[in-house]
C-alpha positions in Angstrom: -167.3 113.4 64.0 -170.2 111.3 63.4 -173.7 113.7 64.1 -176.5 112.1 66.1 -179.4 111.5 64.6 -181.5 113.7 67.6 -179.8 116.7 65.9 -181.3 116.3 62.3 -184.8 114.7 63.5 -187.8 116.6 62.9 -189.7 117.8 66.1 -193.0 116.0 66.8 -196.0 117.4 66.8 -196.4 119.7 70.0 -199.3 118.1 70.9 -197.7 114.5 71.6 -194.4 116.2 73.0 -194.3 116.0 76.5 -190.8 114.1 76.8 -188.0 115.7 79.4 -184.5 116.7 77.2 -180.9 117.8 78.0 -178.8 119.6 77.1 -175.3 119.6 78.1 -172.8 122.6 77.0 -169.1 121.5 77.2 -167.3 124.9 77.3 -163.1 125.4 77.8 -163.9 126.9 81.4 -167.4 124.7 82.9 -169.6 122.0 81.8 -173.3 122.7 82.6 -176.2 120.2 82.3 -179.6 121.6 82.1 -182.7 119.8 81.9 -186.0 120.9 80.5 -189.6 119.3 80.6 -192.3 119.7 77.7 -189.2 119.6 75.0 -188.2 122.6 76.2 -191.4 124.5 75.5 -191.6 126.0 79.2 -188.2 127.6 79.5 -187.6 127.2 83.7 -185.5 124.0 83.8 -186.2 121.6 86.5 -182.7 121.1 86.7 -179.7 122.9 86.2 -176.1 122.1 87.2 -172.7 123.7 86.3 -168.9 122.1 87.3 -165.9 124.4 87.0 -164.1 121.3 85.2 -161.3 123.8 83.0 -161.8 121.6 80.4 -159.2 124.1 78.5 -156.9 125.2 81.1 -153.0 126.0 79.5 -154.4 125.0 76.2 -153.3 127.9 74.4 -149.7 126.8 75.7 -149.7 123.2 74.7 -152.6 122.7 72.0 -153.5 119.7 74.0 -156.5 118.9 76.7 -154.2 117.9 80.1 -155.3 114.4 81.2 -156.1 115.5 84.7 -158.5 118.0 83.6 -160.0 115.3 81.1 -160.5 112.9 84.0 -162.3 115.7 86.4 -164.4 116.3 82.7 -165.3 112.7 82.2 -166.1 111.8 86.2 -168.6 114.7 85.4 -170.0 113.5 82.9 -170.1 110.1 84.6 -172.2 111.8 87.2 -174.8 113.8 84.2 -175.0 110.9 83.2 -176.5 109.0 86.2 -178.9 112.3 87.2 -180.3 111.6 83.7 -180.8 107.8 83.9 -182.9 108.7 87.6 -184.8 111.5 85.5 -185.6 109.4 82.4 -184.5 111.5 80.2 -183.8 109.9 76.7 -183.4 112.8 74.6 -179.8 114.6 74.8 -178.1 117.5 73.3 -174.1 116.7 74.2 -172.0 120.1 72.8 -168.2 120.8 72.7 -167.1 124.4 72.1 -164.0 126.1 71.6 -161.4 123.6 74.2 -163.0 120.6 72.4 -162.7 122.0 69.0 -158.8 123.4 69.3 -157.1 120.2 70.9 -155.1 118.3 69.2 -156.1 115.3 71.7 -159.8 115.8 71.9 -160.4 112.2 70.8 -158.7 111.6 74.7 -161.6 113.2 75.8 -164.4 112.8 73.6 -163.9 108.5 73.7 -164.3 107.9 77.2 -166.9 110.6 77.9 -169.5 109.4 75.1 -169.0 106.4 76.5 -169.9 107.1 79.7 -172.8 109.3 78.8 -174.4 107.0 76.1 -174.6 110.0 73.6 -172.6 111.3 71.5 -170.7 114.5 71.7 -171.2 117.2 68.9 -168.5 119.1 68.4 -169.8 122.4 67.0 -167.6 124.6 64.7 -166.9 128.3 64.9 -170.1 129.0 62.6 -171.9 126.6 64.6 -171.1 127.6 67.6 -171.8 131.4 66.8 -175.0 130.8 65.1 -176.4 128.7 68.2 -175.9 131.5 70.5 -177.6 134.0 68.2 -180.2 131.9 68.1 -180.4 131.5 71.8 -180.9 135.3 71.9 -183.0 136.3 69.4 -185.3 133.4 70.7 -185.7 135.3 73.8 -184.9 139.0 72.2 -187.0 139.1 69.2 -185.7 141.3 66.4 -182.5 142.2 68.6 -179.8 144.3 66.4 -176.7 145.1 67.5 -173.5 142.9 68.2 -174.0 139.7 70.3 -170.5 138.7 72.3 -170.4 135.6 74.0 -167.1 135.4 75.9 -166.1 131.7 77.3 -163.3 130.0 78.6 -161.6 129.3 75.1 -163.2 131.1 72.3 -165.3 134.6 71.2 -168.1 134.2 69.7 -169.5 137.9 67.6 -172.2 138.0 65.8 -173.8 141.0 63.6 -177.1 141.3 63.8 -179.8 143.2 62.1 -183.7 143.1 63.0 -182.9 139.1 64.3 -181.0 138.1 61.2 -177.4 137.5 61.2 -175.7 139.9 59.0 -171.8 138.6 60.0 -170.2 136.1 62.8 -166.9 135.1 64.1 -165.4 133.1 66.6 -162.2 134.1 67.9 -159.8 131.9 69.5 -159.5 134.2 72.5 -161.6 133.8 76.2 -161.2 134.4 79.9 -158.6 131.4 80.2 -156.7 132.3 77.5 -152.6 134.3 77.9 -153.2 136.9 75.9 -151.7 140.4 76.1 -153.9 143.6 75.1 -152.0 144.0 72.3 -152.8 140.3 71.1 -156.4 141.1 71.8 -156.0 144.2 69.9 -154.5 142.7 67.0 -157.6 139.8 66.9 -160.1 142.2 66.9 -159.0 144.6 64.3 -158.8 142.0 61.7 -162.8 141.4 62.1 -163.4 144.3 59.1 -167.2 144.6 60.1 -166.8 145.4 63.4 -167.0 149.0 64.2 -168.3 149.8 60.7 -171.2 151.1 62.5 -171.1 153.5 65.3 -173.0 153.5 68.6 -174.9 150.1 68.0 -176.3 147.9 71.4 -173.4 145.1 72.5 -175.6 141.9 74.0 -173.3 140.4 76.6 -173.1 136.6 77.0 -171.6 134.2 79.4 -170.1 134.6 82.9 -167.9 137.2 82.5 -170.4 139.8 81.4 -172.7 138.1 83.8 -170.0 139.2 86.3 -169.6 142.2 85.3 -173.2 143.0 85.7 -173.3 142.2 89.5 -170.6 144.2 89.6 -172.5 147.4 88.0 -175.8 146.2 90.1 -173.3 146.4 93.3 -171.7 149.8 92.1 -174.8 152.1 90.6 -177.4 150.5 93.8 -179.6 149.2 91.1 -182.8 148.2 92.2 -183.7 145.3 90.2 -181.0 142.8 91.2 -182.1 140.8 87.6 -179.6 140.1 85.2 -180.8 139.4 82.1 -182.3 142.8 80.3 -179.6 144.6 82.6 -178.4 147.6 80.5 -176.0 150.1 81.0 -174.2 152.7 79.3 -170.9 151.6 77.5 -168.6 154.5 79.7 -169.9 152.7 82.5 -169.4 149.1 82.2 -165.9 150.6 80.3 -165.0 152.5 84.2 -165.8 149.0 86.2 -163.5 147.0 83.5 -160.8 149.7 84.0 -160.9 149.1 87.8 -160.9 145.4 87.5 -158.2 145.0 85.3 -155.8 147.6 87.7 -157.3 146.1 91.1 -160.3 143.8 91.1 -160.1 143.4 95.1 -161.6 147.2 95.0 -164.2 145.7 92.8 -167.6 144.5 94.9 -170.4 142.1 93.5 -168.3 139.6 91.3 -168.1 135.8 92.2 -165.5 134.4 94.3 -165.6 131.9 91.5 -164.9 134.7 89.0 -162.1 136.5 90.3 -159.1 134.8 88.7 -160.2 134.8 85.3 -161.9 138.2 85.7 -159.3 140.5 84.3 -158.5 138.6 81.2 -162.2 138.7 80.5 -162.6 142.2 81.4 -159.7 143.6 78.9 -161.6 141.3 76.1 -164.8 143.0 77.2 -163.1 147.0 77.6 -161.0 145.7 73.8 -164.5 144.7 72.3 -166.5 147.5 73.2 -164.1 149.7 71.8 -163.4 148.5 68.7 -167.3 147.4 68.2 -167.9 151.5 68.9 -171.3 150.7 71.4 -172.8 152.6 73.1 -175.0 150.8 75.3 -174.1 147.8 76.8 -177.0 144.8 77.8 -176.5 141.7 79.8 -178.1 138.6 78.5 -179.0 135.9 80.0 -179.5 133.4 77.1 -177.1 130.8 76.5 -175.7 128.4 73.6 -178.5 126.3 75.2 -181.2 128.2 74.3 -180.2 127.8 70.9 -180.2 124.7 70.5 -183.2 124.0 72.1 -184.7 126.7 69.7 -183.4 124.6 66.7 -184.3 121.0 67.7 -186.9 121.1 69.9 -189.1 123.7 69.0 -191.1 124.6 66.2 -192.3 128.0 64.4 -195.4 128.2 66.4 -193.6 127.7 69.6 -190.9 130.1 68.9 -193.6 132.7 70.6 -193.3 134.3 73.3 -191.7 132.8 76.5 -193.2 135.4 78.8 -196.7 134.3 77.9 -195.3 130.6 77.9 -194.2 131.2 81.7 -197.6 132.6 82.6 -199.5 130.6 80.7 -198.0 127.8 82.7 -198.3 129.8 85.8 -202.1 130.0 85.1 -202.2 126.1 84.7 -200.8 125.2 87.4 -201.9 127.6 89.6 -205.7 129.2 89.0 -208.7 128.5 90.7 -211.2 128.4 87.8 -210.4 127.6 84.0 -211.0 130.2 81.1 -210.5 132.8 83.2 -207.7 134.8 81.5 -209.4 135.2 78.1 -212.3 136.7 79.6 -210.3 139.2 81.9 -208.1 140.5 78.5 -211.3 141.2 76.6 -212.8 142.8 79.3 -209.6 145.2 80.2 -208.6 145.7 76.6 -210.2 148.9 76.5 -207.7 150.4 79.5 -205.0 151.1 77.1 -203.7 154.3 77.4 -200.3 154.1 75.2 -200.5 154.2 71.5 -198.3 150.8 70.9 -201.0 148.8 71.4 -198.9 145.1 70.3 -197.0 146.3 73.5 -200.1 147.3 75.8 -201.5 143.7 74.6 -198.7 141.7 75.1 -198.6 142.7 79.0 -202.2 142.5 79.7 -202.1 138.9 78.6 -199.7 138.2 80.9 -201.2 140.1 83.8 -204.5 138.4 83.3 -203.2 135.0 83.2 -201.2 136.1 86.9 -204.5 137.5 88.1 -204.6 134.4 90.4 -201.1 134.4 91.3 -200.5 133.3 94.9 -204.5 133.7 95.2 -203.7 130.8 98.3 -201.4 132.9 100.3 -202.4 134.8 103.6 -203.7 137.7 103.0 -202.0 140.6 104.7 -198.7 139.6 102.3 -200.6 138.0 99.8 -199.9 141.3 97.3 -196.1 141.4 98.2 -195.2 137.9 97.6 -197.2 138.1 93.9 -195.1 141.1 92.9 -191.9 139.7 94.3 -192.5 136.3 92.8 -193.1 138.4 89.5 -190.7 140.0 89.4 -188.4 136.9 89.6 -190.3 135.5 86.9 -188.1 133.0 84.9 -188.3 134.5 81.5 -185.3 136.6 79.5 -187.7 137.8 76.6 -189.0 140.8 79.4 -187.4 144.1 79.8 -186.7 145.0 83.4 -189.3 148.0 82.8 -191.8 145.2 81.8 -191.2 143.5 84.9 -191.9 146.1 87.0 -195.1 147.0 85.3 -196.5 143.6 85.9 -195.1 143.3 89.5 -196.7 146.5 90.5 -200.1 145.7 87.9 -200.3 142.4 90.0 -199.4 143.9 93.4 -202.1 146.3 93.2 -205.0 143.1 91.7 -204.4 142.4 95.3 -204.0 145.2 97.6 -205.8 147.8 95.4 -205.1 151.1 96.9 -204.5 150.8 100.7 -201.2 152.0 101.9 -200.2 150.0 104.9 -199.6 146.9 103.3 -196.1 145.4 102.9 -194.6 146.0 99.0 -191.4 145.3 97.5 -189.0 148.4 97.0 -188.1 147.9 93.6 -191.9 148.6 92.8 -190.6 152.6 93.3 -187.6 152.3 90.5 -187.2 152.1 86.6 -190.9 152.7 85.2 -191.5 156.1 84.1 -195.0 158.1 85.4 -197.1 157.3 82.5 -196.8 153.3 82.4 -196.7 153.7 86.7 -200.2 154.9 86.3 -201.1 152.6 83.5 -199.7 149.4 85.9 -202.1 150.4 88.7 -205.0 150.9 86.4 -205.1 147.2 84.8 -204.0 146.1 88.7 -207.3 147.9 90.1 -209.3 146.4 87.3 -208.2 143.2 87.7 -209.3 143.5 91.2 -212.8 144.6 90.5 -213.0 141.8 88.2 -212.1 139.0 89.6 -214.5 140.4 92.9 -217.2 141.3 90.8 -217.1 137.2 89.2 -215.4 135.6 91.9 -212.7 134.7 90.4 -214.9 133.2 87.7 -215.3 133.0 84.2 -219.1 132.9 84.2 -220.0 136.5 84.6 -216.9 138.0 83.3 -218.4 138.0 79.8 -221.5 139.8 80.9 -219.7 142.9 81.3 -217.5 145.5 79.2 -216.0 148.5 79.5 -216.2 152.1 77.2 -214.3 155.0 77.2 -215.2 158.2 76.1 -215.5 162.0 77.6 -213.5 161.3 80.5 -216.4 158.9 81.6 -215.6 154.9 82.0 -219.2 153.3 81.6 -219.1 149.8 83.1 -221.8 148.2 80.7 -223.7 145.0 82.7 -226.2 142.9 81.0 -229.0 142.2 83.3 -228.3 138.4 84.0 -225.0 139.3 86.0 -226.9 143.2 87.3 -227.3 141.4 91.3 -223.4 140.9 91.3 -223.2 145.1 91.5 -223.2 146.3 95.4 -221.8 148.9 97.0 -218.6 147.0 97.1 -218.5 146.3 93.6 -219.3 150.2 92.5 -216.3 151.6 95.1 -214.3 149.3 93.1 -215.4 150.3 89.8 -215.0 154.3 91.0 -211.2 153.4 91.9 -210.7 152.0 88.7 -212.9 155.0 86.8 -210.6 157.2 89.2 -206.9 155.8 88.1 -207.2 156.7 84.4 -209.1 160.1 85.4 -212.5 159.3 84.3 -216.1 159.6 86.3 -217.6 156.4 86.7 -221.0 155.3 85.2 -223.0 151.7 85.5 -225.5 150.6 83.1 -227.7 147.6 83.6 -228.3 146.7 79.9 -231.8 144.7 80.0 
């Protein structure tokens, strides 16, 4: 097929890049639309639609796309279509997978629905296909190693990977739509010599399915954070919740009504893979095919960073009272760290300081319970569920500080261990003596730092920001001397 030339332009500089794309993933099972703004630099889209089409239904029987299912396809595309004209979006990604790919009548399909989209569709092959949603996670999971399984309607995609870098990758024409037997599935996996060659590695789950079967693990084990991506669970356990689906899946709680017919097909894949592959922990993903190419078209080196900090960053923006606020809050706090990975310690301060002002407009009696609850919904996959939970309870207490009868959400109790618990409400208390000590400004902020040493925390002020310190301001300080187990000192530096 003839390759748009969107997919081998170079991206624009990111300063002049402002332009809304799409990208819409044409799978055996759904076809989803998702729009982004900013090129795709800020990774919440502002829209996001997915249509059960089954695009690929009986095509392991007859090698062919049926026409009915290629009418529903194209009438959705039909409507994509229309949503983008109203959005003005003029850049779009159009991808086939595995359903496309196979049929020996995917001209039937792919004619009419260019047509009626005004783009052409890429049809991505087996490599292509793999590498996209590689890059999709390692865009989100930095320096992920493991095996990466992304289970569709059609197809399999596995990829090896090793500190980011793909070591090995298949697609396998097997998925949850597919008539397959175990022993079939079996046979398909043991001719892929890699896999298994190394015991006990980490198995990233993409797609529905595993999607699925991490509601159904949330619903099972009571988990407290009901988040999927970053969801991580031992491989015996997701293996017991695929055993039960396969031999009853009404006893099964927490999957999609949606999900439910395809869901033992996919769950002997997922039990087959995890036992050839030899894993031993098992982690949901949310990152898609999507991601990947929006990582390979849209963005750049420098804006390969870190979509946590792109999310508050954005937040901050959009949200704050005062500019340059953020910068001067992470210099001043910096010296709180109380871990020794300090690349870690840094990376979450940044983000709590840019939230600092987070829902700073809300009434204040829940004003500290809607900031951690809207952190830790926080639409980013490159943030452990651990991480979340550090800054949801780090910007809980910026608002609340200490007192106890104010409403907080109960996940706040789960996941983090006692050291980084303490660590959260240290950098929450000094954000709040902070941001009360400036106002909320940036103006005084860099008239003050912090020192550490002999279990004393000397708040150093220069003496053009010395009539800011009351009473108010030095119980605040002791809290904050208090949380990391130090005595509290002021000096008025003249």
């Amino acid at each position: 097929m003839t390759i748009a030339s969107v997919y081998t332009m170079a991206p624009a500089k990111a300063e002049t890049r402002t332009e809304r794309v799409a990208v819409i993933d044409i799978g055996s099972n759904s076809l989803r639309l998702v729009v982004y703004a900013n090129n795709g630099r800020y990774p919440f889209p502002l829209f996001n639609e997915r249509s059960n089409c089954r695009l690929g239904a009986n095509l392991d029987k007859t090698g062919i796309l049926n026409q009915d299912r290629i009418d529903v396809a194209v009438t959705t595309i039909t409507r994509f279509a229309h949503v983008l004209s109203n959005m003005g979006v003029s850049r779009v990604y159009a991808v086939a997978t595995a359903a496309v790919r196979r049929a020996t009548n995917a001209a039937d399909f792919i004619t009419p629905a260019e047509a009626a989209l005004g783009h052409p569709i890429r049809v991505l092959s087996q490599s292509e296909e793999a590498h996209y949603v590689s890059k999709g996670l390692v865009l989100n999971i930095p320096g992920a190693s493991g095996i990466v399984a992304d289970l569709g309607g059609g197809s399999l995609e596995i990829v090896r990977l090793e500190k980011g870098e793909v070591k090995h990758s298949i697609s396998l024409n097997i998925g949850h739509l597919s008539n397959v037997s175990d022993k079939d599935i079996d046979k398909a996996l043991a001719g892929v010599k890699w896999l298994g060659a190394k015991k006990d590695l980490k198995l990233y789950g993409v797609g529905g399915s595993f999607r699925a079967l991490g509601l159904a693990f949330i619903e099972e084990a009571r988990y407290p954070l009901s988040v999927l991506h970053g969801l991580k669970m031992d491989a015996d356990d997701a293996i017991d919740i695929l055993n039960h689906i396969v031999s009853d899946i009404s006893d099964v709680g927490g999957i999609p009504e949606g999900r439910k017919k395809t869901m033992p097909t996919a769950a002997r894949v997922m039990r087959a893979l995890m036992r050839t592959a030899k894993v031993a922990k098992l982690e949901i993903s949310g990152t898609s095919i999507r991601d990947g190419v929006i990582a390979a078209y849209e963005l750049n080196d420098a804006e390969r960073a870190d979509f946590l900090l792109a999310v508050c960053s954005e937040i901050y923006q959009n949200n704050s009272r005062f500019p340059d606020v953020p910068e001067k809050l992470f210099t001043f706090l910096k010296p709180l760290q109380m871990t020794s990975d300090s690349k870690h310690f840094n990376r979450l301060l940044e983000a709590a300081c840019y939230l600092a002002d987070f829902c700073w407009n809300e009434h204040e009696d829940i004003r500290g319970d809607l900031a951690a609850r809207r952190v830790l919904g926080l639409p980013a996959n490159c943030i452990t569920h651990k991480d979340r939970i550090w800054l949801a309870l780090a910007i809980y207490h910026r608002h609340v500080g200490l007192k106890q009868n104010k409403a907080r959400p109960r996940e706040l109790r789960h996941i983090l261990g006692e050291a980084h618990r303490k660590q959260a409400v240290a950098i929450g208390l000094g954000l709040r003596f902070a941001m009360f000590f400036s106002g909320g400004t940036a103006t005084d902020l860099g008239k003050i730092r912090l020192s550490v040493a002999k279990k004393v925390l000397t708040l150093h002020v220069e003496a053009g920001a010395a009539a800011l310190i009351d009473e108010h301001a030095e119980r605040r300080f002791t809290l904050l001397a208090q949380s990391i187990k130090c005595s509290a000192s002021i000096i008025i530096e003249h």
